[in-house]
C-alpha positions in Angstrom: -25.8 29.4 -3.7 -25.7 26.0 -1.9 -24.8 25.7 1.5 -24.6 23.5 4.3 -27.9 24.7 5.0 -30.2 24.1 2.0 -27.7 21.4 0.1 -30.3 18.6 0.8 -33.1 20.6 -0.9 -30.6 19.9 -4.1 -30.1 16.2 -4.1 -28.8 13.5 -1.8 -25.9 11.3 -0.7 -25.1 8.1 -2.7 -23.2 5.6 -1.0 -21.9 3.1 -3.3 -20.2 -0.3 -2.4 -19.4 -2.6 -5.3 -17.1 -5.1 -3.7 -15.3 -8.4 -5.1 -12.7 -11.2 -4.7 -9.5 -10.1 -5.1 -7.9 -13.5 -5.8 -4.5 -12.5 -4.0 -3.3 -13.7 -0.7 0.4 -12.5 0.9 3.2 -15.3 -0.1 4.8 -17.1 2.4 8.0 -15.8 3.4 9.5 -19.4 1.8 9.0 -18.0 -1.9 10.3 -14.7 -0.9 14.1 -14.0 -1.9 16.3 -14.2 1.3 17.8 -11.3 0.8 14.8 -9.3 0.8 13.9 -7.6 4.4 10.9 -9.3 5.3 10.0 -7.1 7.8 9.2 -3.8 5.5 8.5 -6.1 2.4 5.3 -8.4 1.7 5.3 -10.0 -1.4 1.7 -10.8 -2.7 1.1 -13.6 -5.0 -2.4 -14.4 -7.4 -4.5 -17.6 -6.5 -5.6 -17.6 -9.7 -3.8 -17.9 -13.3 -3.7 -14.6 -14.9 -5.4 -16.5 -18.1 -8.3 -18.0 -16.0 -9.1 -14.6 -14.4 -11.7 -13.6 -17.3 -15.3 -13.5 -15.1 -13.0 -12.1 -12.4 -11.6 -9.4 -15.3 -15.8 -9.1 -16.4 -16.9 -8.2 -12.8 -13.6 -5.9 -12.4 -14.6 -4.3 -15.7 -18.4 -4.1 -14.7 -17.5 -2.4 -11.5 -15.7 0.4 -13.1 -18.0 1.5 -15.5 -20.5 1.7 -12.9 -18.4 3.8 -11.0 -17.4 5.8 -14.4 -21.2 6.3 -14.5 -22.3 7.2 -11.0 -19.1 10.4 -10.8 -20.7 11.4 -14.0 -23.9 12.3 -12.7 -23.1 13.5 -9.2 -20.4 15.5 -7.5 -17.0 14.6 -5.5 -17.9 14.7 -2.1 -15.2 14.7 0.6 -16.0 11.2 2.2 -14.5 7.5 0.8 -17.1 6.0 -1.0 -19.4 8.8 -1.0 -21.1 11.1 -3.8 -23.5 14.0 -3.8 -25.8 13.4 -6.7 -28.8 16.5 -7.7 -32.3 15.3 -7.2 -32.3 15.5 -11.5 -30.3 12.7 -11.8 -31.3 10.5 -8.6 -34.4 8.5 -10.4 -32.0 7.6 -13.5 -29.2 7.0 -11.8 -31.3 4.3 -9.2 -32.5 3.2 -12.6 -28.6 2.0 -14.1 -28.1 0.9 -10.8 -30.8 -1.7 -10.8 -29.8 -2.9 -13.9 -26.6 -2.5 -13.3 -26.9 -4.8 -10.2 -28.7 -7.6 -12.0 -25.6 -7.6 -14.5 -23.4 -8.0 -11.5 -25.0 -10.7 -10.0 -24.9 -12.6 -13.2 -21.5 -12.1 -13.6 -21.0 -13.4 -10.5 -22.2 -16.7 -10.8 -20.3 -17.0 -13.9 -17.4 -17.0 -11.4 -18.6 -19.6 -8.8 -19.7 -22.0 -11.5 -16.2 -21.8 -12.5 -14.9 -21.3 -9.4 -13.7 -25.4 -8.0 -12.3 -25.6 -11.8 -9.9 -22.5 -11.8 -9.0 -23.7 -8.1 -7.7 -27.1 -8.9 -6.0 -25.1 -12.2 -4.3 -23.3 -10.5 -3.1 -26.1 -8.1 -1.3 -28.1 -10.2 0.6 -25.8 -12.1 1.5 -23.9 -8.8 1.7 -26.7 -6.0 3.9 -25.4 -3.7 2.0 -21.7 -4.0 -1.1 -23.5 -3.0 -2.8 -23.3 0.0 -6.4 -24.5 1.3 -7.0 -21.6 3.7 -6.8 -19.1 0.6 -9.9 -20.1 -0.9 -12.6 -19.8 0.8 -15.9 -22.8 0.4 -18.9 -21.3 -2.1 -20.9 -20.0 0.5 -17.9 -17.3 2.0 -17.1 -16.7 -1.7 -20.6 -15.4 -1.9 -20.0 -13.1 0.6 -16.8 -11.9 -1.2 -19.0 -9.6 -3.5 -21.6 -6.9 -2.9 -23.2 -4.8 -4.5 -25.0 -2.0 -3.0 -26.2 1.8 -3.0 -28.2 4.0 -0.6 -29.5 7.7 -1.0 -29.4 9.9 2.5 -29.6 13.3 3.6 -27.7 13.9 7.1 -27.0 16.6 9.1 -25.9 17.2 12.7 -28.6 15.6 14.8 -30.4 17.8 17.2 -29.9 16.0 20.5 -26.6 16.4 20.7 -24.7 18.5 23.8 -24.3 22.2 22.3 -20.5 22.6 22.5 -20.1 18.5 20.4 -23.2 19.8 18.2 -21.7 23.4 17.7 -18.2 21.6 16.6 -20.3 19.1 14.5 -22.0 22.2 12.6 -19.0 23.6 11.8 -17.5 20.2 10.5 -20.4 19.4 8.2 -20.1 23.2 6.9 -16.5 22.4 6.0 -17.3 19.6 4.6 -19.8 21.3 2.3 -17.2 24.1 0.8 -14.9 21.1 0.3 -17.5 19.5 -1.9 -17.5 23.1 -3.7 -14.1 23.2 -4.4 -13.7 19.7 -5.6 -16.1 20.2 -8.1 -14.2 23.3 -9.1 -11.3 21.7 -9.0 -12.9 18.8 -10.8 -14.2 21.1 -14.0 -11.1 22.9 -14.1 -9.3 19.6 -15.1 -11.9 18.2 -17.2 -11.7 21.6 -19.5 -8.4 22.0 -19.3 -7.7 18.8 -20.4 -10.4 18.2 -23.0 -9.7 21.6 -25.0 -5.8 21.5 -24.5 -6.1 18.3 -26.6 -8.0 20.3 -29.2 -5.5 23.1 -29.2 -2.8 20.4 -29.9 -4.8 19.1 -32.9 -5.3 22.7 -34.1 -1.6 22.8 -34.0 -0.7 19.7 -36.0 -3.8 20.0 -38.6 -5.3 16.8 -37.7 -8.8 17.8 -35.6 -10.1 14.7 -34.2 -14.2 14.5 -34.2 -13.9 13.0 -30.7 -12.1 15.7 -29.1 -15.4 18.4 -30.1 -17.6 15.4 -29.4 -16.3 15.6 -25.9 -16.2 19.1 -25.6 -19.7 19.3 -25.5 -20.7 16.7 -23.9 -18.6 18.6 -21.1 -20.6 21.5 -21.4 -24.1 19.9 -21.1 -22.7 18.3 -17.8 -21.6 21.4 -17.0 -25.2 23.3 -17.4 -27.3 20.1 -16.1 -24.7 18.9 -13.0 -22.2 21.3 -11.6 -22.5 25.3 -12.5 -24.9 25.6 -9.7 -23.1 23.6 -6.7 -19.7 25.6 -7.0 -18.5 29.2 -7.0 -16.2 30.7 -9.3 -17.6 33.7 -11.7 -14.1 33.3 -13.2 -14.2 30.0 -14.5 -17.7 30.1 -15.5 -16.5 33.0 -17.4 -14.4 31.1 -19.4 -16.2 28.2 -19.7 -18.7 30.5 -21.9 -16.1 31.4 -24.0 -15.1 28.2 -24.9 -19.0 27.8 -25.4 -19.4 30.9 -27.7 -16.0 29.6 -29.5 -16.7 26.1 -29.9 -21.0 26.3 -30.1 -22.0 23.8 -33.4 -18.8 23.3 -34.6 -17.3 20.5 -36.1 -14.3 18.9 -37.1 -14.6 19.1 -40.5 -15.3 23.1 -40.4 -11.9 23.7 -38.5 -10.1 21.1 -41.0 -11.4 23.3 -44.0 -10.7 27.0 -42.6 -7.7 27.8 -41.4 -7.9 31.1 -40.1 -10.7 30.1 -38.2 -8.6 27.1 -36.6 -6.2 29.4 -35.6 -8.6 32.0 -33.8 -9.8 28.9 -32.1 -6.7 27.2 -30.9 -5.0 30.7 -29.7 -9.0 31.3 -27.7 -8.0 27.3 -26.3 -4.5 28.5 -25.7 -5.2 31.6 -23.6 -8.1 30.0 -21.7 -5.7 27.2 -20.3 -3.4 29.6 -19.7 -6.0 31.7 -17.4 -6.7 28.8 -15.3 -3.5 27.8 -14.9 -3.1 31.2 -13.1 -5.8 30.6 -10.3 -4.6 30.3 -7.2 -7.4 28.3 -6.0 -7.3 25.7 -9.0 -5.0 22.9 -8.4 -4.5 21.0 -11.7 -3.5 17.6 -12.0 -1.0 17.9 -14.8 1.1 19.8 -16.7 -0.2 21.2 -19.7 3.0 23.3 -22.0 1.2 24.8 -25.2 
């Protein structure tokens, strides 16, 4: 089982920092309403008209599926910005990333071609919400966006005084079982959710194609990413059983046997139910079948 001993002999840390413009600036208290405390209230305002914002809404877009793509090949880890990603997935995922980068960049300078134009647009529609010292010149602008990754493996560094080092140990172990439990926690959701929606469907006759699709493509993450980085011999339990249940089956084999839909939504049914009792499984919403 990994521990905070032979974790790095698993994979790595990825640090990822996509950053970008966010074309808002606080409004000067002469737009606010007066009777609005000023104190405990900052109104924001946009520096760019919401229908000019498409290369800003392309980057914002970009950055997200990247993101969508690096959680789902890696772990939650228990630092901002941070990831644990298995030594499997590391050469494919630098792969996206590169390209992923490239696309970034070009998006980019979509924007600061455009950039003077959607400046002096938004001037005068909005005079008196314009100001100078909002926008910064090209060369700042630049700066507004980054995009980049690194890979590390850290510890607790050996030089350390025994009683700080001893503390540090203990930290980074915490640390580790925190990364555990996320990822339990993590699963738990994602199969909860994705075969609650199937027990739904079961319910109202109309089995959506989608809903199996994503079923297994849980379960392959599941055997390639996270059964071996948390522990649980309950939930893997069940897991199998949705497995065993739901193994080559598709939509069109539910929608033409009833019986057999109904064995399969009540197996849905109870497994939700199970994990909903585990104490140590915090879901992150309500789920009434």
């Amino acid at each position: 089982m990994i521990n905070s001993e032979n974790i790095f002999q698993s994979g790595a840390i990825v640090h990822l920092n996509i950053r970008r413009w966010g074309a808002t600036a606080r409004a000067e208290d002469s737009v606010v309403k007066d009777d609005l405390n000023k104190e405990i209230i900052r109104a924001v305002q946009d520096l760019i008209k919401d229908k000019d914002k498409g290369s800003l809404e392309d980057i914002r877009i970009h950055r997200s599926k990247v993101k969508q793509f690096v959680f789902a090949n890696s772990l939650p880890f228990p630092v901002v910005g941070m990831f644990f990603m298995p030594s499997d997935r590391i050469e494919r995922v630098n792969d996206y990333l590169k390209e992923a980068k490239k696309k970034h960049e070009e998006l980019v300078a979509t924007f600061l071609t455009e950039y003077e134009e959607l400046k002096a647009a938004f001037k005068e529609e909005n005079p008196k919400l314009y100001r100078p010292e909002n926008y910064p010149d090209r060369r700042r602008m630049e700066r507004k966006f980054c995009f980049e990754w690194t890979f590390r493996n850290f510890g607790v560094p050996e030089f350390m005084p025994d009683d700080i080092k001893k503390a540090e140990v203990e930290k980074f172990k915490q640390e580790i079982e925190e990364m555990k439990s996320l990822t339990k926690n993590m699963v738990a959701n994602e199969v909860v959710r994705r075969i609650a929606a199937l027990a739904e469907q079961c319910d109202g006759g109309k089995i959506n194609s989608a809903t199996l699709a994503g079923i297994n493509t849980f379960l392959e993450k599941f055997d390639d990413i996270w059964q071996g980085f948390f522990e649980g011999k309950e939930l893997k339990q069940m897991i199998e059983e949705v497995r065993v249940y739901l193994a080559d089956v598709d939509a069109s084999m539910l929608r033409a046997d009833d019986e057999f839909k109904e064995v399969v939504q009540k197996k849905m049914k109870d497994v939700v139910t199970n994990i909903q009792k585990m104490d140590d499984i915090e879901l992150k919403r309500g789920i009434d079948l």
